[in-house]
PDB file as gemmi writes it, atoms N, CA and C in Angstrom:
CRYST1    1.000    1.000    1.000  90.00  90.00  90.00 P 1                      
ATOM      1  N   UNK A   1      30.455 114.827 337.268  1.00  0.00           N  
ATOM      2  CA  UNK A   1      30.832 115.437 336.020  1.00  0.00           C  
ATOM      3  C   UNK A   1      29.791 115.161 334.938  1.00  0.00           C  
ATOM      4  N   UNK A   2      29.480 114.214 334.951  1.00  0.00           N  
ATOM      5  CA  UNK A   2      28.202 113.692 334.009  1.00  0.00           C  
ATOM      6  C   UNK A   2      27.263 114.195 333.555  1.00  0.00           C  
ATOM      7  N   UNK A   3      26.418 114.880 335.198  1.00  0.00           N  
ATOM      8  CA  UNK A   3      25.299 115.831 335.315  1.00  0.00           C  
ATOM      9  C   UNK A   3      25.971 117.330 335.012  1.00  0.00           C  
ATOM     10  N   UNK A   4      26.660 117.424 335.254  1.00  0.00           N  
ATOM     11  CA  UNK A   4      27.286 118.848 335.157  1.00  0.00           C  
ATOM     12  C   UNK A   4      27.076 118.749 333.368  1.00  0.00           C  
ATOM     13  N   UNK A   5      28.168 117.915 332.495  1.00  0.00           N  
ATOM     14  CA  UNK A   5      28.313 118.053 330.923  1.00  0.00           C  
ATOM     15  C   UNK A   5      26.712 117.658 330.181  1.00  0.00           C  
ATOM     16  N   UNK A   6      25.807 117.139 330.957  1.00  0.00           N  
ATOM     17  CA  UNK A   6      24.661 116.723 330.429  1.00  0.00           C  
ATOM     18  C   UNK A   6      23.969 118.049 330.518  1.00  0.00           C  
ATOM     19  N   UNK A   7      23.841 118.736 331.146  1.00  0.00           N  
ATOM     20  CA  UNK A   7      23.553 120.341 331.461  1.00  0.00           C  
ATOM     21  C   UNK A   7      23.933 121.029 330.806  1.00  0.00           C  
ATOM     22  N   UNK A   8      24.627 120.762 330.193  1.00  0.00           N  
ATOM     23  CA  UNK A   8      25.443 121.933 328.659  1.00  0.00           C  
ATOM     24  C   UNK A   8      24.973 121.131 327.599  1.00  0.00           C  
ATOM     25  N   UNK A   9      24.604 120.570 328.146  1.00  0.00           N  
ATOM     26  CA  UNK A   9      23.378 119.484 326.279  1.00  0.00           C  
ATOM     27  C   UNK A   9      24.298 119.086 325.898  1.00  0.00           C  
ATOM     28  N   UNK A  10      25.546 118.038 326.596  1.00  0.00           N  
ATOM     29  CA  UNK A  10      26.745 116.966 325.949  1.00  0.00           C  
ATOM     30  C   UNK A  10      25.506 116.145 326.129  1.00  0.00           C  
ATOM     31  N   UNK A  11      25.253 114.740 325.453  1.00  0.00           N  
ATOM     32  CA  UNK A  11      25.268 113.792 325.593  1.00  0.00           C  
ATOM     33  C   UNK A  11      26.270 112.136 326.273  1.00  0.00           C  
ATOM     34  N   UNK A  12      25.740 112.289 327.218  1.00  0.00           N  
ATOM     35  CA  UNK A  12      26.894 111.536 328.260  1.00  0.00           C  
ATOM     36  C   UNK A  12      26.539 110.172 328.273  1.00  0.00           C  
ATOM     37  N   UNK A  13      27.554 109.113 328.331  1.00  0.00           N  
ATOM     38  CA  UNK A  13      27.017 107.652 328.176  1.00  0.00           C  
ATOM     39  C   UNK A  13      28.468 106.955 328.976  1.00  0.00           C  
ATOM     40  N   UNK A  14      28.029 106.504 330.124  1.00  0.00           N  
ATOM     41  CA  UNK A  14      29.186 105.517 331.106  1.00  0.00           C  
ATOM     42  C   UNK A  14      28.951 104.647 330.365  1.00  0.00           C  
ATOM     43  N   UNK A  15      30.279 103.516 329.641  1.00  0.00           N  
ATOM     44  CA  UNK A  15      30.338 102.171 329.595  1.00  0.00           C  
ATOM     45  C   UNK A  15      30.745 101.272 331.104  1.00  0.00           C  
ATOM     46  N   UNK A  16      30.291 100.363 330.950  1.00  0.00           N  
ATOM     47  CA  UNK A  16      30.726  99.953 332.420  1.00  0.00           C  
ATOM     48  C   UNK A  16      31.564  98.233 332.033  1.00  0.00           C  
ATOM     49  N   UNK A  17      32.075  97.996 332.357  1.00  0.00           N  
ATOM     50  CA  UNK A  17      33.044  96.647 332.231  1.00  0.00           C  
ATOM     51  C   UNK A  17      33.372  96.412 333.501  1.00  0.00           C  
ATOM     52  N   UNK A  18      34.157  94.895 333.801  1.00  0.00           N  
ATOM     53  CA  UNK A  18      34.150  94.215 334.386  1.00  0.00           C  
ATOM     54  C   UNK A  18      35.706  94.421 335.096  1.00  0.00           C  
ATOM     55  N   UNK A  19      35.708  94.475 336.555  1.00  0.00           N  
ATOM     56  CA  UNK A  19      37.076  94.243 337.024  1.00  0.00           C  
ATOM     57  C   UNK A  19      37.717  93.737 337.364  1.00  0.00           C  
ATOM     58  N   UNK A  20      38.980  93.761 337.949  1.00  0.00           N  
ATOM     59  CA  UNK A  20      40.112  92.634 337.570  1.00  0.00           C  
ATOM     60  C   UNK A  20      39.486  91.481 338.777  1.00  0.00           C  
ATOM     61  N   UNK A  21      39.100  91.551 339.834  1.00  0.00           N  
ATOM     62  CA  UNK A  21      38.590  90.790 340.745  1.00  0.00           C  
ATOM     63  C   UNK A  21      37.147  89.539 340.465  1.00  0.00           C  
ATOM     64  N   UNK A  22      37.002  90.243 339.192  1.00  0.00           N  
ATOM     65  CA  UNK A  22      35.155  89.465 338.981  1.00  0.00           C  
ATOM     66  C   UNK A  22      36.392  88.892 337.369  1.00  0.00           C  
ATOM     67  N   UNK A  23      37.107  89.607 336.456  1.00  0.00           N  
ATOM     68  CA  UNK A  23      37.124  88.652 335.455  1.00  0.00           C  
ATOM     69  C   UNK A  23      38.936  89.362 334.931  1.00  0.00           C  
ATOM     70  N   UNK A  24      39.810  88.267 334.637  1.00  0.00           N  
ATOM     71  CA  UNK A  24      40.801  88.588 334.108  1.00  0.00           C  
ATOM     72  C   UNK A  24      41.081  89.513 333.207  1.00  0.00           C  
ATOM     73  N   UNK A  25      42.345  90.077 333.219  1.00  0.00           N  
ATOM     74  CA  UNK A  25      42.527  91.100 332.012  1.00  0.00           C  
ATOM     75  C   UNK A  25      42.795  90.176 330.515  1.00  0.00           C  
ATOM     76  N   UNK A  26      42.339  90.245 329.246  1.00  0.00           N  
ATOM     77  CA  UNK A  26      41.833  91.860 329.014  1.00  0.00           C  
ATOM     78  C   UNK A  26      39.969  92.066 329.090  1.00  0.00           C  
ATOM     79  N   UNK A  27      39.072  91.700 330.055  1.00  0.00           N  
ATOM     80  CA  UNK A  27      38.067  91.476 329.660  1.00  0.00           C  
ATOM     81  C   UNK A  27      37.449  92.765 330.199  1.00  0.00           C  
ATOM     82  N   UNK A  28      38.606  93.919 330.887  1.00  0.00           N  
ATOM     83  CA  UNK A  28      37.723  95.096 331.101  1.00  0.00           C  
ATOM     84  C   UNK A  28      37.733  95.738 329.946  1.00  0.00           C  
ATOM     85  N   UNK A  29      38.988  95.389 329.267  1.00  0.00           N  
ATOM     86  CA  UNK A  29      39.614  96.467 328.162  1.00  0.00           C  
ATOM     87  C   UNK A  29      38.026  96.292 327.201  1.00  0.00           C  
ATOM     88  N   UNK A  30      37.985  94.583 326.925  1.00  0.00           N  
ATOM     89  CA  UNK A  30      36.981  94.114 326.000  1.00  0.00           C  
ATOM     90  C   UNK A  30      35.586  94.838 325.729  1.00  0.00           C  
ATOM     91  N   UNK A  31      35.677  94.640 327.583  1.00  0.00           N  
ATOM     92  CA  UNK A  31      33.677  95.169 327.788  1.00  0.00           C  
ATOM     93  C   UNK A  31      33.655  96.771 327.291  1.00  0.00           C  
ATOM     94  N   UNK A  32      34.701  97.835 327.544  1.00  0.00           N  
ATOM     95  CA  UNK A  32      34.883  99.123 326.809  1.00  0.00           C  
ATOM     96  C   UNK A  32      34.794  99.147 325.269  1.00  0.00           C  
ATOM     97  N   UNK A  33      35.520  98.133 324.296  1.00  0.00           N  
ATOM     98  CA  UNK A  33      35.613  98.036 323.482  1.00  0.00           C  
ATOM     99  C   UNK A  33      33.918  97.770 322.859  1.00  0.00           C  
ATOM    100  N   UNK A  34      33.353  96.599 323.198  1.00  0.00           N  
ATOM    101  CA  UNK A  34      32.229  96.187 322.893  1.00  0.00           C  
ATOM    102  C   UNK A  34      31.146  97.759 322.930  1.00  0.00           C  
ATOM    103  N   UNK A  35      30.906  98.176 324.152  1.00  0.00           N  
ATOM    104  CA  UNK A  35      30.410  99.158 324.200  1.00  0.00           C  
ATOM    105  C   UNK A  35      30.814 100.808 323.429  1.00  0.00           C  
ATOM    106  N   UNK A  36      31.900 101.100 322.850  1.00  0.00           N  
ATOM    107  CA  UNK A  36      32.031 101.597 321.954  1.00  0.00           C  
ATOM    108  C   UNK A  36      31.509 100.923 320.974  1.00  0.00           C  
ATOM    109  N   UNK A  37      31.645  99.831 320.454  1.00  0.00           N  
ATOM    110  CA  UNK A  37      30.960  99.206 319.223  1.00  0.00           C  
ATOM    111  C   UNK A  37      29.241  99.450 319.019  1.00  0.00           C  
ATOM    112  N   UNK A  38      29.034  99.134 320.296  1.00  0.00           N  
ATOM    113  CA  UNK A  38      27.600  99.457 320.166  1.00  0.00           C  
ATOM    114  C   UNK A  38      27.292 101.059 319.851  1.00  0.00           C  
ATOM    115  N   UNK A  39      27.927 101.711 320.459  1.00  0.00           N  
ATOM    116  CA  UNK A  39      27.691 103.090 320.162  1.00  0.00           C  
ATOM    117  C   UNK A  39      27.653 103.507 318.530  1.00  0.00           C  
ATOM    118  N   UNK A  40      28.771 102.522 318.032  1.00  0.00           N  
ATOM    119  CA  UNK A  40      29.386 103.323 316.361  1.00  0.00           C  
ATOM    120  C   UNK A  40      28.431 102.843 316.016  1.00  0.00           C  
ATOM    121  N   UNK A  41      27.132 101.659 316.181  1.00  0.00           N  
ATOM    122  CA  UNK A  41      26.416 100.902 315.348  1.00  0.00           C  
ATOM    123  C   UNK A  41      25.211 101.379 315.555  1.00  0.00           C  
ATOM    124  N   UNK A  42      24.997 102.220 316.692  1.00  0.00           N  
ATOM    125  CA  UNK A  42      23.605 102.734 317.531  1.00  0.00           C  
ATOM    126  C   UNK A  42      23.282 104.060 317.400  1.00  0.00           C  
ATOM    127  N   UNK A  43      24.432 104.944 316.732  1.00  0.00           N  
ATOM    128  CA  UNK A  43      24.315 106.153 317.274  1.00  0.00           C  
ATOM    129  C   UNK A  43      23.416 106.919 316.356  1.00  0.00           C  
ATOM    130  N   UNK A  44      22.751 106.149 315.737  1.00  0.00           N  
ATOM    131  CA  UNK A  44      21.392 107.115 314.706  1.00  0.00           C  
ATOM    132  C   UNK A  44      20.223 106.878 315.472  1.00  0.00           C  
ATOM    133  N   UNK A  45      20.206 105.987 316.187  1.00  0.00           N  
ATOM    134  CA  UNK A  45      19.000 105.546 316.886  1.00  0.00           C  
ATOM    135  C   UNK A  45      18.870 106.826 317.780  1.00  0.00           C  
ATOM    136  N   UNK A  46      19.514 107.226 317.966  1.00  0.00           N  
ATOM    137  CA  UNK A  46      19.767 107.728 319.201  1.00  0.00           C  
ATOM    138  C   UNK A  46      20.283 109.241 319.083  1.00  0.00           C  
ATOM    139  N   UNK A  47      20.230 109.849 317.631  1.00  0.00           N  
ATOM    140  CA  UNK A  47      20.493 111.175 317.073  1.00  0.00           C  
ATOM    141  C   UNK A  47      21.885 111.715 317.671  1.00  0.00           C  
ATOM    142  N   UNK A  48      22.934 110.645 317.563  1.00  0.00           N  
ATOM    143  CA  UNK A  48      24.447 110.609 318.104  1.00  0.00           C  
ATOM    144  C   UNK A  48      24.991 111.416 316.718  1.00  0.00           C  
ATOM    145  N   UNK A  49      26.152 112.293 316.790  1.00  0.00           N  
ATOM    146  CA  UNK A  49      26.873 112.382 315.546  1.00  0.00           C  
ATOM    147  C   UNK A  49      28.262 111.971 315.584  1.00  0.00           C  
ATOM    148  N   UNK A  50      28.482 110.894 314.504  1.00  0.00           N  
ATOM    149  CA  UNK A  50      29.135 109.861 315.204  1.00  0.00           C  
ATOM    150  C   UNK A  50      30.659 110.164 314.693  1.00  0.00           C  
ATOM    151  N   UNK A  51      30.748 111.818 314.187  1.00  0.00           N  
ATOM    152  CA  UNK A  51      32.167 112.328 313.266  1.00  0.00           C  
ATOM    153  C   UNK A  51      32.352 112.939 315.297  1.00  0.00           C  
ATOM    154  N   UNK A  52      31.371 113.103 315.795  1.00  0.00           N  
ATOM    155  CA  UNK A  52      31.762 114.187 316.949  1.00  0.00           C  
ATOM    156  C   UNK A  52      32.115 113.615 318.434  1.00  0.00           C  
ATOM    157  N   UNK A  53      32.028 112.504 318.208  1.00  0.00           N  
ATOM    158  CA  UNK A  53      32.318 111.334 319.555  1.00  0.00           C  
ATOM    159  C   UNK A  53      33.574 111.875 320.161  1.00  0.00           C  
ATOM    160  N   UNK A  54      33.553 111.823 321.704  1.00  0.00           N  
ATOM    161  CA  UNK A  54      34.482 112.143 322.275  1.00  0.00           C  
ATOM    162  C   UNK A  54      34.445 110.644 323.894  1.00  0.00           C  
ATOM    163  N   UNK A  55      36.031 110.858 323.693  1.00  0.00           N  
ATOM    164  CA  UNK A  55      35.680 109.869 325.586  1.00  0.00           C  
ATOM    165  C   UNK A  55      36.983 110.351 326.296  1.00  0.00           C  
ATOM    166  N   UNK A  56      36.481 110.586 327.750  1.00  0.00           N  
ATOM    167  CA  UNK A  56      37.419 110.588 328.592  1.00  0.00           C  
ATOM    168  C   UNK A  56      36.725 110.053 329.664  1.00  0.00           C  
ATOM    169  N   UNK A  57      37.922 109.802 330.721  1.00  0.00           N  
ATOM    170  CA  UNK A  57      37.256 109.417 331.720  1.00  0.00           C  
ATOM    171  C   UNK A  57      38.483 108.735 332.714  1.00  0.00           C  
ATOM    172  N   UNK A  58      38.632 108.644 333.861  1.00  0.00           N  
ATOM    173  CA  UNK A  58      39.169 107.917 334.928  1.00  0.00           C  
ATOM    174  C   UNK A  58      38.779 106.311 335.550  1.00  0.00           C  
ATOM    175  N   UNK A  59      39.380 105.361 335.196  1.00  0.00           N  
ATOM    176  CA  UNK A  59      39.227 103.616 335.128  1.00  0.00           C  
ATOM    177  C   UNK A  59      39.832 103.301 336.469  1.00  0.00           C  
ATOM    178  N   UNK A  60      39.058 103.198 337.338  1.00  0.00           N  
ATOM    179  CA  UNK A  60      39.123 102.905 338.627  1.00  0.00           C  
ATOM    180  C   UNK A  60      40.942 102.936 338.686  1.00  0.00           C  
ATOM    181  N   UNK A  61      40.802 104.092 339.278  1.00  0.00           N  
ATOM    182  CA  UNK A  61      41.888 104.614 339.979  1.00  0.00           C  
ATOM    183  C   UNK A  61      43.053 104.649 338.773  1.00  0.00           C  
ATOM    184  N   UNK A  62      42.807 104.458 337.756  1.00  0.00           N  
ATOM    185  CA  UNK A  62      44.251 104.402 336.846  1.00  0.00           C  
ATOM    186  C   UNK A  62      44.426 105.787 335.990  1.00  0.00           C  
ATOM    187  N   UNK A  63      45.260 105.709 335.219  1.00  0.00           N  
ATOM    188  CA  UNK A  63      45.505 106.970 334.601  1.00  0.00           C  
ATOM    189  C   UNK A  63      44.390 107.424 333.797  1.00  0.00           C  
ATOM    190  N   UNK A  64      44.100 108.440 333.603  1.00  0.00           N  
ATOM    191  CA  UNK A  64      43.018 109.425 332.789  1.00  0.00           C  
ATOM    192  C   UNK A  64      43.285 108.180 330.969  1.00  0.00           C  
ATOM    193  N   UNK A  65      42.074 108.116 330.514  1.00  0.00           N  
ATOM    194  CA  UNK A  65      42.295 107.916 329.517  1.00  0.00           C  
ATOM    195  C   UNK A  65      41.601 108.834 328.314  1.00  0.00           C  
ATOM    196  N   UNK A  66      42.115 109.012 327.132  1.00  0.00           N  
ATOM    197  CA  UNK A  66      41.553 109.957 326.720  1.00  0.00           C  
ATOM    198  C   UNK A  66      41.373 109.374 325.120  1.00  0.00           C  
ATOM    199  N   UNK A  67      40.325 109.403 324.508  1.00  0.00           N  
ATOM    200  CA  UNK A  67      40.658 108.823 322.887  1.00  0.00           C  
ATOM    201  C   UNK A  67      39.163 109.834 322.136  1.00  0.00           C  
ATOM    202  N   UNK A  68      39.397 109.850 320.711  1.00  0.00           N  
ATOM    203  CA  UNK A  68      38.694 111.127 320.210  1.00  0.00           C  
ATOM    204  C   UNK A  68      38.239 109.862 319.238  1.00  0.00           C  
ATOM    205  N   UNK A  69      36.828 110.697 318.393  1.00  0.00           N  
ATOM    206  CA  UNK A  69      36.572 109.886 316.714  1.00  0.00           C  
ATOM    207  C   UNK A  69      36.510 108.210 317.532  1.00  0.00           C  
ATOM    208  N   UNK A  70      36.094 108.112 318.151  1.00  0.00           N  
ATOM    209  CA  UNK A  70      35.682 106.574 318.964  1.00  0.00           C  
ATOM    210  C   UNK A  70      35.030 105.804 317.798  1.00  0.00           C  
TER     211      UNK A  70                                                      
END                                                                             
């Protein structure tokens, strides 16, 4: 899906965090969190517009999550 939305000129960015087997909950929730942070703090570097942020995505095997304005 990545390559597919990067092909329509989305700008695509996987956060990646840690799972329940390598580190207790909440430290996947955390590592998502952190990495949004970096994004809200990065995204001029990087010609992001940061009113237009979008995330979805599927978290190893769990329900779709979906959140807007990140």
């Amino acid at each position: 899906m990545a390559i597919e939305l990067a092909s329509k000129g989305y700008v695509v960015i996987a956060i990646g965090y840690r799972l329940a087997d390598v580190a207790k909950y909440p430290a996947g929730v955390e590592d998502i969190e952190r990495g949004i942070q970096w994004l809200q703090k990065n995204h001029q570097k990087y010609s992001l517009d940061k009113k237009e942020n979008r995330g979805f995505g599927r978290i190893c095997r769990s329900s779709d999550c979906d959140f807007s304005r990140c």
